[in-house]
C-alpha positions, 0 to 999 in steps of 0.5 A: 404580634409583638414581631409584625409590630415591630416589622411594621415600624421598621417599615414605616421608617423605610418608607419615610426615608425613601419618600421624604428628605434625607433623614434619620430619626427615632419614632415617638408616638408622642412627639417631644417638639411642636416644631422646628425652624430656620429663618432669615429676615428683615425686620421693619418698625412702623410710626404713628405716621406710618413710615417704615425704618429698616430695623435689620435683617436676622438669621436663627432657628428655634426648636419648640418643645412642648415643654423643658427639660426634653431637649438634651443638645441640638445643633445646625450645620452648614453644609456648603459652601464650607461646613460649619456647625452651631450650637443652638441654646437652651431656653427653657421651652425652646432651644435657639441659635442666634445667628446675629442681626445685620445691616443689608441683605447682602450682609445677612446672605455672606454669614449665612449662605442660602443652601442646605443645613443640617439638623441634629436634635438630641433628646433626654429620652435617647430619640435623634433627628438628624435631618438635612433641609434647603433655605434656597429662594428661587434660582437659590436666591433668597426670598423675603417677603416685601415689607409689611405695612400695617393699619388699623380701623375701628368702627369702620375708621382707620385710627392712628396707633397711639389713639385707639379705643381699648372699649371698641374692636380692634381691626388689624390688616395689612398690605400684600403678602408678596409671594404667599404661597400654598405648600405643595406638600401639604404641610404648612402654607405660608403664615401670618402672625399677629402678636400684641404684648404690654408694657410689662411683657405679657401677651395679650393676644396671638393668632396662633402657630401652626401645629400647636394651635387648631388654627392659625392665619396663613397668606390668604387673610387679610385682616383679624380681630382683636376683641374689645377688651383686650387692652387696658385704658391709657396704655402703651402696647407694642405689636407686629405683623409677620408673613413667614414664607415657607422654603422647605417643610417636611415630617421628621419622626412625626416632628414638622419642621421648615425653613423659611424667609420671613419679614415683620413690622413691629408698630407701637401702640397707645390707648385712649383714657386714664390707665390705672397701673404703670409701665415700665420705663422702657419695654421689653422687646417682642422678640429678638428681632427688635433690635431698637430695644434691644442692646445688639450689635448689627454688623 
């Protein structure tokens, strides 16, 4: 028995290879990542009139371990038009690689050419994957979704961000998703996040990630709900829309994985009332992709 098991498992990893993008990888029956991504995008921040400002446009990856201390050393490389390998960064739960914030789109598109790029994960437990993926629009052109303008409703009335009622819903929706789009390889559609945080950095609510979570938004909502009581009286409270727009996907050694163009808008909110605790001075970033809170350089 102990042999056709392991012939059935050689088998497997043939079919895998022959069937899906070019890859090699230890099979696990429990994978160490949720997932991992490679994205390029553009960042906006919304007033409370509205008006959006060009924040930059991004380039990282990030692999998401179900916890830490599973990764032992990964790196992305370039494959053209000249090769080029980086290190991405341990984090805890996750690994990154920052691959800087910049100006225009031309810029962001100079430093990281669309093409192929190769994944190389290394666990403590001695599994691999090393696996080749396209972040290439079409035409090989890059892709990013238009920018997201966001509103807010309570009661069926549009609010303005610095005045809404933390003891009533909230409604979040926001403009088209440009080019949203099912994946023709059924593994994951393009997504919406919404992501509200505190003063002091704490999350306090999420729309969930693909793979980790049972549900998560994808291209064909057009609003959510955040319930009554999630904020506190008197509070300021940053948030942001996100429209991940999916590139390339596959299923690595039982790990998903995809590249993508993404755009997101960060909105500042404030409720109405008496608060009973302090923010800080300044707030925390919601990610790094918010740069006007952070200290970076935008070349």
């Amino acid at each position: 028995m102990s042999h056709l098991l392991s012939f059935l498992k050689w088998l497997l990893i043939a079919v895998l290879v022959q069937a899906g993008p070019s890859f090699s990888a230890t099979m696990v029956e429990d994978r160490d990542l949720w997932f991992f991504v490679l994205v390029k995008s553009s960042n906006y921040s919304q007033d409370a009139e509205g008006e959006l400002e060009l924040l930059n446009y991004h380039f990282f990856s990030e692999l998401f371990a179900k916890s830490s201390g599973l990764i032992k050393s990964a790196t992305l490389t370039r494959m053209s038009p000249s090769e080029q390998t980086f290190d991405h960064t341990d984090r805890g739960d996750a690994f990154y690689y920052e691959g800087g914030h910049f100006k225009t789109l031309a810029g962001v598109d100079a430093a990281h050419p669309n093409g192929d790029y190769r994944f190389n994960i290394q666990f403590h437990s001695g599994a691999v994957i090393d696996t080749t993926m396209t972040l290439a629009g079409p035409g090989g052109k890059t892709d990013i979704p238009a920018a997201i303008q966001i509103y807010l409703d309570q009661g069926g009335l549009r609010v303005r961000s610095d005045r809404v009622d933390p003891d009533q819903a909230l409604t979040v929706s926001w403009s088209p998703y440009s080019n949203g789009a099912s994946d023709p390889k059924g593994i994951v559609d393009d997504m919406i996040f919404v992501v509200f945080q505190d003063c002091r950095g704490e999350r306090v609510f999420h729309t969930g990630l693909p793979f980790k979570e049972k549900n998560y938004l994808t291209y064909k909502a057009t609003e959510v709900i955040v319930p009554a009581g999630r904020f506190e009286a008197g509070h300021d409270y940053a948030m942001f829309v996100e429209f991940p727009h999916r590139v390339d996907s596959a299923v690595v050694g039982g790990t998903p994985a995809f590249t993508s163009y993404a755009t997101a808008t960060y909105l500042d909110v404030r409720t109405t009332g008496d608060g009973e605790s302090e923010c800080p001075e300044k707030a925390p970033p919601l990610d790094t992709g918010q740069t006007d809170r952070m200290d970076v350089e935008i070349n």
